[in-house]
N, C-alpha and C positions, 0 to 999 in steps of 0.2 A: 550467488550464482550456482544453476546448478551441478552438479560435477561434470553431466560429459559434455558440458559447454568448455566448464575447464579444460578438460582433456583435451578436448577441440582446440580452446586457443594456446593449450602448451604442446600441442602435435604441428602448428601452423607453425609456429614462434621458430620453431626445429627444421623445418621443411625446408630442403635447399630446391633450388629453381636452375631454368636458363642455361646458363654456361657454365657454373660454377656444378651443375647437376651431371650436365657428361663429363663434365671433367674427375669428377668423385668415381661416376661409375666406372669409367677409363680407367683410373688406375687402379680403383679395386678389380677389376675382371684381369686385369695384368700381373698383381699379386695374386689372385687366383690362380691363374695358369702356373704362376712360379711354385705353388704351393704345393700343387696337381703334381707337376715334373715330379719333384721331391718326395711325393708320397709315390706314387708307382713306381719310380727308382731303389724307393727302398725295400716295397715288400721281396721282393725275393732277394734281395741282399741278407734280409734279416731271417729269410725263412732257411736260407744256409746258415745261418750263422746257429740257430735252434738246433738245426741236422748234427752240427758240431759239439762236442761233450768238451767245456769247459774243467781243465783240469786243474786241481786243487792249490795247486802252486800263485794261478792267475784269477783267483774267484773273487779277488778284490778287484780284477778289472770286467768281470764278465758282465755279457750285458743282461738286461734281465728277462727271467723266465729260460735262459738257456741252461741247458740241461749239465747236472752235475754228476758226477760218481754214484751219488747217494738217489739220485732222481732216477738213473739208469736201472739201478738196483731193483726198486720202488716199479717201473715200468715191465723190468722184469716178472716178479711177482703177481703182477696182473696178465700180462700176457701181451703189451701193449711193445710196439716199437718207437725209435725214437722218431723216426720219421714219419708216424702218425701222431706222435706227441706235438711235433714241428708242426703237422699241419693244422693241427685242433688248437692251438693258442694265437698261430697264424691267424686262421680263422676269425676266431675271437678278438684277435685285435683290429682286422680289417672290416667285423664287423660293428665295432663302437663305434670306429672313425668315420665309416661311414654315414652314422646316426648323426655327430656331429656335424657331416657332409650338408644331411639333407635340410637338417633345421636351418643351416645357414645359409643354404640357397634358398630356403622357403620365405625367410627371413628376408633376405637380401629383395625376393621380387615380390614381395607384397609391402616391403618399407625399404625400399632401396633411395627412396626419395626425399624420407628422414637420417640423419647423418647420426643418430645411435643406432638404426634401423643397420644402416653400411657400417659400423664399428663392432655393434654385438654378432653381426654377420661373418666379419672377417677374423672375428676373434674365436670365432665356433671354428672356420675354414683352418686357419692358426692351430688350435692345439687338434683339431682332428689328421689332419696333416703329419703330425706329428705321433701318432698312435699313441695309446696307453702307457703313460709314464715313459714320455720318450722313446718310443720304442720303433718306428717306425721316421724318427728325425734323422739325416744327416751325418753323419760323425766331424762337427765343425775343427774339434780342439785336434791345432797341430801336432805331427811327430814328435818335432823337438819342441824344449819351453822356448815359447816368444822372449825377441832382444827387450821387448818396450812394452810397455802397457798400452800403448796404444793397440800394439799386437795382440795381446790378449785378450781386451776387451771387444774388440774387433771377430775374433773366436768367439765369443760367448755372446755375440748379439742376439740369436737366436733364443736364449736365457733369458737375456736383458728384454728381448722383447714379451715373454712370454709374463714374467713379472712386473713389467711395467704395464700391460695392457690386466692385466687379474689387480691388481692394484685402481686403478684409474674405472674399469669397474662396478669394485665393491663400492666407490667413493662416490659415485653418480650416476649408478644405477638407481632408480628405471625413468630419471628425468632426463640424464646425460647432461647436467649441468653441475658445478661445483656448488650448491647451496647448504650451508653460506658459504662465501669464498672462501674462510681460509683453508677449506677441508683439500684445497689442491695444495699443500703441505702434506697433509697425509697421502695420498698418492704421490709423493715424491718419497717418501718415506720406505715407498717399495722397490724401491730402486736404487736408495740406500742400503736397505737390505739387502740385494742383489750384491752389490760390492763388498760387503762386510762379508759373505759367505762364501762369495769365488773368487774376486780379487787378491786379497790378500793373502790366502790360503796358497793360490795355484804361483803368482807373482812374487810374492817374497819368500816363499818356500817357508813360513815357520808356523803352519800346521793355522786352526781356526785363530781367528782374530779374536784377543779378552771382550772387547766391545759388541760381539756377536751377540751374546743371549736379552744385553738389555735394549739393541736396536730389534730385534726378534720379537722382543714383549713388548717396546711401543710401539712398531709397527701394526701389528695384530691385534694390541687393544685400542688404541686410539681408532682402527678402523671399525672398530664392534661399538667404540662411542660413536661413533659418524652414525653408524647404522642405525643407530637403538633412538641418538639425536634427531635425526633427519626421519625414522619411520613416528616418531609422534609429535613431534614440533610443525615438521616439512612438509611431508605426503599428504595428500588427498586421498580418501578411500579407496580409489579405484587403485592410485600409488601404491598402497596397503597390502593390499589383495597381489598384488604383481610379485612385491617382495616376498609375501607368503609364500607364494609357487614356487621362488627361486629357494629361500630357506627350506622348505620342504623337498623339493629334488636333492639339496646338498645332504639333509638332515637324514634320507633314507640311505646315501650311498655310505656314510659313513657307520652307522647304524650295522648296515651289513657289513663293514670293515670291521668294526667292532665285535659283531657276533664272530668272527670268523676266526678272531684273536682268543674270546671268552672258551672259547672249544679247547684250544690246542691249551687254557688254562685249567679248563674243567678235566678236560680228558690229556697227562702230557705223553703220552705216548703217541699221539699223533702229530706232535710238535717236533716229533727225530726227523732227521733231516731225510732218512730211508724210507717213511712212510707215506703211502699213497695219498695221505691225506694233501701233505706238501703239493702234490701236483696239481690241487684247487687252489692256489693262490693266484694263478693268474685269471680265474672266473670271479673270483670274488673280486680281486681288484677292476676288473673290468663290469660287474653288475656297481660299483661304487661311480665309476663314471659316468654308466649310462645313463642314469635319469637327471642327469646333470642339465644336458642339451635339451631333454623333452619340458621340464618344469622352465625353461627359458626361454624356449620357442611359446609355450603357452601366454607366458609373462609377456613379451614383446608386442606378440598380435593379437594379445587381449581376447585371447578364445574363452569364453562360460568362467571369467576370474571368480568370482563368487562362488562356485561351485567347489574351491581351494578349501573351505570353510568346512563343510559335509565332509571332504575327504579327511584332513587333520581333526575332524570329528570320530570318524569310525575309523583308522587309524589307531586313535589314542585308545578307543574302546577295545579294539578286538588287537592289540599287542598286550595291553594291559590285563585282556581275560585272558588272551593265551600263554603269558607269563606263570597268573596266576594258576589254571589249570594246571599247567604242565607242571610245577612243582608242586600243588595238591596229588597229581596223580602218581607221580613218583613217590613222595612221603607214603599216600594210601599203600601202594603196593611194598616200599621196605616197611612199612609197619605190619601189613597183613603176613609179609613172608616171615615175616622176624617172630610174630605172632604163633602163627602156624610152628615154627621151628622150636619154639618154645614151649608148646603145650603137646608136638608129636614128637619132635623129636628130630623131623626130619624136614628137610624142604619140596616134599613131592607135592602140596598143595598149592608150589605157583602160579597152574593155571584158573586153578579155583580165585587165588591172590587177583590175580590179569582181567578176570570176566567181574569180579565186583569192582575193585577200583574204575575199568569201563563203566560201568553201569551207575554208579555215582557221578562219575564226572556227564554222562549225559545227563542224568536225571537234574547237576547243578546247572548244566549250561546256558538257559535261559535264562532263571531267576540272579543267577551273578551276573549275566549279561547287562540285564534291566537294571541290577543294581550300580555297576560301574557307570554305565550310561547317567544315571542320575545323578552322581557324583560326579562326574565329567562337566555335565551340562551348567551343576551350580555352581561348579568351580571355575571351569572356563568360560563358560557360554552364560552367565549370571543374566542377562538381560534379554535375552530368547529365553530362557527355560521361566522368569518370570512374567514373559508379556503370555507364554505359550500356556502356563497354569493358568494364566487372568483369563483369554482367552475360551478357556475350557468352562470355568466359572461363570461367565458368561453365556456363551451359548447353553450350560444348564438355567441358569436364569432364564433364560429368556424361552422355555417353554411353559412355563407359570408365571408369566411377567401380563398383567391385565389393564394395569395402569399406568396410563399415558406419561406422566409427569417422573413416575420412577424408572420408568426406560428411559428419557430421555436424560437424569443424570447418569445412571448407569455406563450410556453410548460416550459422553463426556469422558467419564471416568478411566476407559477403557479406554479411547482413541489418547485421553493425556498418557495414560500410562503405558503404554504399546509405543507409538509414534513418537512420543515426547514433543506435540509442536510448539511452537511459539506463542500461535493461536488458533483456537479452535470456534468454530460459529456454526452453530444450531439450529434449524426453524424449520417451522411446519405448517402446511397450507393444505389444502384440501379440497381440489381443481373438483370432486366429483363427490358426492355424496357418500357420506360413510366410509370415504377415500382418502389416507392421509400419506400423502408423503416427505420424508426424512433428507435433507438438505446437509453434506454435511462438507462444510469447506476446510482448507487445509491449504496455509499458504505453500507455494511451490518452495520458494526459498529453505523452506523447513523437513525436503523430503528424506528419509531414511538414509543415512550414510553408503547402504550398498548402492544408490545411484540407481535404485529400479523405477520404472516409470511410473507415477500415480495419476490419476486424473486429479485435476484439481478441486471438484465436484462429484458426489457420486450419489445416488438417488436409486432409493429403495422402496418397494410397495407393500408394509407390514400386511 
């Protein structure tokens, strides 16, 4: 069958109807509203709470991003007050949430009709609602400790919910069904988690539960089997392509979380709790969530999926050259200073050092370009980079190709080995004099995995 017939009858399979349909969006547009209250309630809650400098006695309770002694300091120095500090991560927070905002309304009224369509919608609405690492939620957990676990858990629903829904998910995302069954185990498993890490801790008062690191490690690994299970066993190409989009949004925010830590290791003076650098943490972690919602709005409503492929293509190329670069061009210029200071004596030829090392690394930038690219392509991309050399081979062929009989194995050999079909059929007739044309069929059943449309016939006039 061919995929987006699939698609088709696993979008139908999915689609709720009738009364069970207003009744879905009924109560999603009513936890909407709830959500809405909740988050405009909190922005200026929280934007006082930023204005307020957190003092060093309660910085285990502070919430985050509020300003400390050392952050005042730091704001100092620049010239910056705290109450533009308050308003710039304000800001920033209100404006990821809103990102989240929109995908999920976008989401919701172009698949509000499919009931993952309303769940990955509400769960965008859900943690946007909730700002940037909780920042913009509620303050659920009572003054005093809760009599009862009832009590407690009852506080931390909001928790409970946010783990239970990232759980449920990872686990049947982008089908929305548990396949195979037993994988709604492991989305139970996250809500296990949930109680190994706030239950016990906040409820019996004696600090994390022993059981916590190895319900931690099967949680998180058992769901990267589901994934890794379910993206080569389960999915359908188009499947493929969806999860691409989503791994790739998580893979770049983290990425930059990463880079943000590699700094404050490379360089640690920027890592004191006094230095300005400190006050880009709450950018960084805010560029970590934002491409969160965009690569999952794209996944959902299946906008140009294919096109995930070209992007983790040049991606990997121009991170991979500007890695490289950037520590070629560093070593160039401590070798050339080191150089110079070696042979003068002195270090006054750093700008001399600065305009050669430039001018190297431009002079590299192509040719290492080309080369990573090629290396990329036979390493990840093995079966494009070889139909794309055949290809190329061919069409040189075939400007010196004069005889009938070796083009027609040639066309053969190229369609098996590009297309890989099932089967391939051949023939040529010659309606007009001196006129032949090339017939060249290709069962439907057999058409490329990306789901592009071929004709099933396609006719050429050498």
């Amino acid at each position: 069958m061919n995929q987006s017939v699939a698609l088709q009858a696993t979008a139908a399979e999915s689609r709720l109807r009738g009364r069970w349909l207003a009744i879905a969006r009924g109560i999603w547009v009513t936890l909407a509203l709830a959500l809405l209250a909740n988050f405009i309630a909190s922005v200026p809650a929280y934007y006082q709470a930023l204005r307020t400098i957190c003092p060093p006695s309660d910085q285990a309770t502070c919430l985050t991003w509020q300003p400390t002694p050392a952050n005042v300091a730091a704001l100092g120095h620049l010239g910056i007050s705290v109450d533009a500090y308050a308003a710039y991560f304000i800001s920033v927070d209100v404006a990821v949430s809103l990102v989240f905002w929109f995908v999920g309304l976008l989401i919701f009224w172009r698949k509000s009709d499919e009931w993952l369509g309303l769940f990955v919608s509400f769960v965008l609405l859900f943690f946007g609602s909730a700002g940037i690492s909780d920042t913009l939620s509620a303050d659920w957990t009572p003054n005093t400790n809760p009599s009862s676990l009832f009590l407690l858990a009852l506080s931390q629903l909001p928790t409970l919910l946010q783990w239970a829904a990232l759980g449920f998910f990872l686990v049947t995302f982008p089908t929305g069904r548990f396949a195979p069954r037993w994988t709604w185990m492991v989305a139970f498993l996250w809500i296990v988690q949930f109680l190994a890490f706030d239950i016990p801790s906040e409820f019996l008062g004696i600090g994390a539960w022993p059981g916590t690191p190895p319900i931690f490690l099967l949680t998180w690994g058992s769901t990267a089997f589901v994934l890794v299970y379910r993206y080569r066993r389960v999915f359908t190409p188009a499947e493929r392509q969806q999860t691409k989009w989503v791994i790739f949004g998580v893979a770049i925010g983290v990425l930059i979380e990463a880079l943000s830590f590699l700094i404050t290791l490379v360089i640690p003076e920027l890592g004191a709790p006094d230095a300005p650098y400190q006050l880009l943490s709450g950018s960084f972690t805010a560029l970590l969530f934002l491409p969160i919602p965009l690569s999952i709005g794209v996944a959902i409503l299946r906008y140009r999926l294919w096109d995930i492929d070209t992007i983790i293509n040049r991606a990997l190329v121009y991170a991979s050259l500007t890695a490289l670069l950037g520590a070629l061009y560093a070593g160039l210029i401590i070798g050339l200073v080191s150089l110079a200071s070696a042979i003068t004596g002195t270090t006054a030829d750093e700008p001399v050092a600065l305009v050669i090392a430039t001018l190297a690394i431009a002079a590299l930038f192509q040719p290492v370009r080309s080369r990573i690219q090629a290396i990329i392509d036979r390493r990840f991309y093995r079966r494009k980079y070889d139909a794309e050399k055949m290809l190329a081979a061919f069409s040189a062929m075939l400007r010196g190709a004069v005889d009938l009989e070796e083009l027609r194995e040639q066309v053969l050999a190229v369609v098996k080995e590009t297309m890989q079909p099932a089967h391939v059929s051949l023939w040529l007739r010659s309606p007009k004099p001196h006129t032949a044309e090339v017939h060249l069929a290709v069962p439907s059943a057999n058409l490329p995995p990306d789901d592009r449309s071929f004709p099933a016939e396609k006719e050429t006039n050498p």
